[in-house]
N, C-alpha and C positions, 0 to 999 in steps of 0.2 A: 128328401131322399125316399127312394122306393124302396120297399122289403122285396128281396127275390124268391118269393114263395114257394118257387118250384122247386127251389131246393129241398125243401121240405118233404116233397112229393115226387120227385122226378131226377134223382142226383145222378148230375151231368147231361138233364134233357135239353131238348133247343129250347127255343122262346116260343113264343107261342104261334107267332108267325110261320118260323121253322114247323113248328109241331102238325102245321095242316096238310102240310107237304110231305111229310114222313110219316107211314101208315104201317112200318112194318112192327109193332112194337105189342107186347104179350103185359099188359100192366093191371095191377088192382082197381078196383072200385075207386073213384076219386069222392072226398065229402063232398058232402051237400054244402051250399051254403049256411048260414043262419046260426044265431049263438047260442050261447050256452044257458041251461034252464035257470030262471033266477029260483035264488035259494036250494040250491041244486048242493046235497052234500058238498065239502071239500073232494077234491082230487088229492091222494096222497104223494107230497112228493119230497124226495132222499136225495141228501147229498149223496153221491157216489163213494163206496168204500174208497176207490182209488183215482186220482185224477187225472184224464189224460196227460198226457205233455203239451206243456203249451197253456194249459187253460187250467180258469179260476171260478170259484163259487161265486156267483152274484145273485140278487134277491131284488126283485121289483114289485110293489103294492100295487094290485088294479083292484077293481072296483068287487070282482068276482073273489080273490084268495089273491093272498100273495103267493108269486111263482118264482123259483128258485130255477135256477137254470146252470149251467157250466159254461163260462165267458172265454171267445178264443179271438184273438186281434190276427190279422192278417192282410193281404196288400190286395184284396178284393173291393170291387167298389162299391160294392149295398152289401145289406144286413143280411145272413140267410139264415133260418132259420129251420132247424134238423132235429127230427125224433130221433134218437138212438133208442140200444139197451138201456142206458143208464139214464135215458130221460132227454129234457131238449140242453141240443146244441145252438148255441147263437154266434156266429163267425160276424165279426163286424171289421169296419176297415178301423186303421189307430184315432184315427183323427175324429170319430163321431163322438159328439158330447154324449155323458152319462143320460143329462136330462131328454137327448134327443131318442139312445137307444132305447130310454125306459119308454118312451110316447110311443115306439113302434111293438114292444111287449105289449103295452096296454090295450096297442090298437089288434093284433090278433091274439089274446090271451082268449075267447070263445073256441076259436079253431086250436088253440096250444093244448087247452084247458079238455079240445074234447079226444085229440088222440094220445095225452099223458093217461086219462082215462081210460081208454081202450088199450094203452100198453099195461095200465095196470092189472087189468083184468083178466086181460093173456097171460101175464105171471101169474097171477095167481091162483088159473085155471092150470098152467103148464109145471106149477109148483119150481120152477127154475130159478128164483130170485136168491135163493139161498142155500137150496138142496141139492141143486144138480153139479155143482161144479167144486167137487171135493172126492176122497177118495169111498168110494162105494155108490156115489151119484149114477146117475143113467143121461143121455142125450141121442135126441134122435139121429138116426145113419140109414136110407138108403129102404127107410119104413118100419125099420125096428129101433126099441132101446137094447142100448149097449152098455155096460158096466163101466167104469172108471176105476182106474188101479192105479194107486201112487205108488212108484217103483224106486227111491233116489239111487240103489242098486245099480239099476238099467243104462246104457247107455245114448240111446234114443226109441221111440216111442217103437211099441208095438202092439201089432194087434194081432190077438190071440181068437182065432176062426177063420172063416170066410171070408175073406175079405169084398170080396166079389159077390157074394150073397150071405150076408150075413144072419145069424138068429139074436133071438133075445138072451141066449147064453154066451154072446161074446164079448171080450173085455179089452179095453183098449189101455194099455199099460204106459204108464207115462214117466219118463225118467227126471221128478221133481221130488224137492224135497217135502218131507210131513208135513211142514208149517205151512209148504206155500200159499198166498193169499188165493180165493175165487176167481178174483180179477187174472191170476198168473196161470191157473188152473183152464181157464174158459179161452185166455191166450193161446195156448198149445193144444187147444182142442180142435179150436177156426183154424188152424193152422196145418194141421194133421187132415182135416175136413178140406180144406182150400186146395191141395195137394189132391187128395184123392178127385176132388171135383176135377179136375185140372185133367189127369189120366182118364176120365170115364167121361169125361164129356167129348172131347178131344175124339175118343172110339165114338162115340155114336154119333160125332158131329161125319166123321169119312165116311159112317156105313150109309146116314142117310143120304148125302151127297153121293155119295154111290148110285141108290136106289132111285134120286131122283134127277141123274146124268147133271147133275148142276157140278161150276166150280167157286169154292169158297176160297174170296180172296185175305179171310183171315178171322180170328175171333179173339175174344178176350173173355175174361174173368172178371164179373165186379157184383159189385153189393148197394145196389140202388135201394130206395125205402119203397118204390112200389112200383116196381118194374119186375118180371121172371127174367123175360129177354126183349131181345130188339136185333131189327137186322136192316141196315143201312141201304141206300138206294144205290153203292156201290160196291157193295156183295160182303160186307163185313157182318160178324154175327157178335153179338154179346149177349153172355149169360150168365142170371145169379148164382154165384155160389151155392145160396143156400136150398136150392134145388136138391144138393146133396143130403139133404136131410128127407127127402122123400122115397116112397118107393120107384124101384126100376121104370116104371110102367109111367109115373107122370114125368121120370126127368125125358125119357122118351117122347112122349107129347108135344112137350116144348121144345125141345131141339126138330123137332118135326114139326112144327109149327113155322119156326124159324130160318128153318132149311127151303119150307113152301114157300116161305117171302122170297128167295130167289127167284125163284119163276113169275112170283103175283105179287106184287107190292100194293096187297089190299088186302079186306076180309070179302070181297065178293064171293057167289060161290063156285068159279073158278079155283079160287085159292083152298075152298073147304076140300073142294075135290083133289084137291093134293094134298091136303092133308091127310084127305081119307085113305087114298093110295097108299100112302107112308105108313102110315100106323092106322090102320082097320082098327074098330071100335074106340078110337081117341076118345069121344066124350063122355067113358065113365072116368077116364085122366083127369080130363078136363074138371066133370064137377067136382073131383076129389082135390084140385087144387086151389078152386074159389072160395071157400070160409078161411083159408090161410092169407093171412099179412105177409109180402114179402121182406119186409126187414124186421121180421123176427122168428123164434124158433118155432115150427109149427104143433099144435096136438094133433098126434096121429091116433 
């Protein structure tokens, strides 16, 4: 059996065949080959406070650290394997033996072993692992941090400012109780976030299609691990979520990015120069969104 890697890197991209053919797509830096340094510290890794639905703790020995992972069976026909927040996901079909799933961990635990590391890092740079998702925590919005208010009071969330431009003095009031766990906390936060993306990108996806006499025959909302956006060779656009967590000016970029694939389904410079048209000075956007991982929270 083959690992589908791209899951990994690309959730929901084509094969790779497909991939040479479809040029409209705004994605992270992809690794380098080559493995992981011997004797190289441990990578730290946590069971998850809470565990999804569906899936189990499981723990395989390689040769590097034992890696701990969260086990999910499904009616998929290879193994994929996925970074989250909480660390990797391994989706496997019912029927693969343990001894086979663990030979296919062992076989990419270099490449598991070097982006568990790099999400560790990001936590611990963006201090989120444990502080941000409680009441008085902060979470990026739109360029700024914004306070967390646990309200059990309220009856659904609100948000106390600008919504539309917000500052670092605004509070996003959540109608949960005191106890609630992080996991329940950071729930209704993507959710509140996923909504607002929804409204504001939806506006800037008509204004740019406006500006660049194109018609968009539709888009969607998704949460890829290293994808911003992507725009299909039959006028469909999709965009990460978590765009929303940046300032006005880069979600900007990329919906004008994405909007240029209409016209130029390339990066020739054709396509730059519609880019430029749309959004004049795009690439200080631009570098301000390249040191950020798309599947995860950015430091602004």
């Amino acid at each position: 059996m083959t690992v589908n890697e791209q899951l990994a890197l690309f959730e929901g991209a084509p094969s790779t065949s497909a991939k040479r053919r479809s040029t409209g797509k705004l994605s992270a830096d992809l690794p380098s080959p080559g493995g992981a340094v011997p004797n190289a510290p441990l990578v730290p890794i946590k069971r998850p406070a809470g565990m999804p639905a569906g899936c189990r703790w499981h723990e395989v020995d390689t040769p590097l650290q034992t890696i701990g992972f969260m086990l999910r069976t499904s009616r998929r026909k290879t193994i994929g394997l996925t970074i989250t927040d909480d660390g990797l996901m391994v989706t496997t079909p019912a029927w693969v033996p343990q001894k086979q799933l663990a030979d296919v961990v062992r076989s990419k635990a270099p490449w598991i072993l070097r982006k568990l590391q790099a999400l560790h890092e990001r936590q611990q740079h963006l201090a989120t692992a444990q502080a941000c998702w409680q009441d008085g925590g902060k979470f990026p919005y739109l360029g700024v941090y914004v306070r967390l208010a646990i309200r059990p009071e309220i009856g659904s969330a609100q948000f106390k400012g600008n919504v539309d431009q917000p500052s670092g003095r605004d509070i996003l009031a959540l109608p949960l109780q005191a106890d609630s766990s992080m996991d329940r906390v950071r729930e209704r936060v993507y959710t509140w976030l996923q909504r607002r993306a929804l409204d504001l990108f939806d506006s800037r996806l008509q204004h740019y299609c406006r500006l660049s006499g194109t018609t968009l025959r539709g888009w969607r909302l998704a949460s890829p691990n290293a994808r911003w956006g992507s725009c299909s060779s039959d006028g469909r656009i999709m965009l990460n979520w978590r765009l929303i967590h940046f300032p006005s000016d880069v979600v900007d970029y990329v919906v004008a990015h994405e909007v240029a694939h209409l016209r130029h389904m390339n990066h020739g410079p054709q396509f730059w120069r519609e880019v430029g048209r749309l959004h004049p000075g795009y690439a200080q956007a631009r570098q301000a969104l390249k040191p950020h991982h798309p599947g995860s929270l950015p430091l602004l």
